[in-house]
N, C-alpha and C positions, 0 to 999 in steps of 0.2 A: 576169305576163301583161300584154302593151299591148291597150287593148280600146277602140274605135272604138265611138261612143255617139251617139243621137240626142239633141244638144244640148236639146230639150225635157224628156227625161226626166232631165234632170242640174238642172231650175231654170229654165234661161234661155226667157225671155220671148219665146220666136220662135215659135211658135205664130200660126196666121191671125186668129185671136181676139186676138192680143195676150198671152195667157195662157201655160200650160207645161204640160207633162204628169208634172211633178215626182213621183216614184216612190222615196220613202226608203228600200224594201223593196230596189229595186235598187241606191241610192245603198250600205245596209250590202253590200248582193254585191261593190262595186266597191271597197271598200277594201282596200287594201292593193294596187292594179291601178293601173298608168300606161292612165289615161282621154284621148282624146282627144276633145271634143264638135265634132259636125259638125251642122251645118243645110243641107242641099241645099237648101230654097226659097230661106233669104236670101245664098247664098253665090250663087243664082239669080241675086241681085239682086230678090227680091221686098220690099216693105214689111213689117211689123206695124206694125200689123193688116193685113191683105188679106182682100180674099174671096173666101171656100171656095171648092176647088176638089177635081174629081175627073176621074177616066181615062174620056173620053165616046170608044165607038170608036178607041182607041188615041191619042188625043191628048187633053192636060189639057185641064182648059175651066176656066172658072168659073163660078159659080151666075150671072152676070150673062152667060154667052154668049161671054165671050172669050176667046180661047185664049190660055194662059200656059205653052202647049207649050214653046216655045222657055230660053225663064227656066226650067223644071223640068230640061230637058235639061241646059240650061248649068252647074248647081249641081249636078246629078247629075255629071257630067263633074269640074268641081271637089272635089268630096267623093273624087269615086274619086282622081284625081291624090292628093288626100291621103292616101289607103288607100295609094297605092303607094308612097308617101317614107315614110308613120310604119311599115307593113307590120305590122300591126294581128294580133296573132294570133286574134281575133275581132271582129264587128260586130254589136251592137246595137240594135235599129229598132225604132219607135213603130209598133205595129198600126195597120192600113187605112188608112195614109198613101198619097196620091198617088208620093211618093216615099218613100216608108219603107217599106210594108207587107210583109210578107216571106211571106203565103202567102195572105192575102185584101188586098182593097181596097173601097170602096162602089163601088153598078153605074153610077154615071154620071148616077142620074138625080134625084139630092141626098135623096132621100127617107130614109135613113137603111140600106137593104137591102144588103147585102153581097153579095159574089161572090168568088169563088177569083181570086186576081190577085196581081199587082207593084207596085210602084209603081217609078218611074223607077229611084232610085237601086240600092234591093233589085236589082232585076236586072241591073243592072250591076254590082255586088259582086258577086252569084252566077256572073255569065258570068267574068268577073276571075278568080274560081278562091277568093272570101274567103268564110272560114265567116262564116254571118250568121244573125242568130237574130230573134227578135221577143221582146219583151219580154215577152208571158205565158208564152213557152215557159222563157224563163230563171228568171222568179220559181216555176214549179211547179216546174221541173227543175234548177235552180241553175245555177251557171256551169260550163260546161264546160272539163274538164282537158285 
């Protein structure tokens, strides 16, 4: 199976913190699987570190008031072009990500509170027609055949 991966959860250090969302649990699901890792922020053209950001009335912001709409859009757009040359028989995404989240997201107002949401990319994979999962759905339910 070729399966399209939120490049934090594989290790790499693209996380807004700087950090990863590294998931060994997932890392043993992906063996024996051609992995493709994608990061829609920095393929955005965003830095690591940057700061946080979340979906304020349908447009990103950052905790600092900026909007980094455009950069999420753009790296969302790029991640998908990549979905449609590797043609991914699934996609894997980091929960309540701006661009990742695949069934919640945070409500915009940095406090930590969730809401039922998308995040850029997620919805663009789904509209595309590409299974996409979230990664607690995979680790409770395994990978899908």
């Amino acid at each position: 199976m070729k399966i399209m991966v939120s490049a934090c959860l594989l290790g790499e250090k693209c996380k807004y913190n700087g950090g990863d969302n590294r998931s060994p649990e997932l890392l043993r699901l992906l063996s024996g699987h051609t992995v493709i890792p994608v990061c829609p922020e920095v393929l955005g053209g965003l830095p690591v570190p940057r700061v946080p950001a979340e979906i304020v009335n349908g447009t990103v912001m950052n905790r600092e008031g900026v909007s980094v709409d455009e950069a999420f859009r753009r790296g969302a757009g790029k991640a998908l072009e990549i979905a449609g040359k590797e043609k991914p028989d699934l996609i894997i995404l980091q929960p309540r990500s701006p661009s990742c989240g695949v069934k919640e997201i945070y409500d915009g107002t940095f406090s930590g509170r969730r809401i039922p949401g998308r995040g850029v990319f997620a919805a663009l994979a789904l509209q595309a027609g590409f299974r996409v999962k979230d990664l607690e759905d995979v680790l409770r339910e395994g990978i899908p055949v």
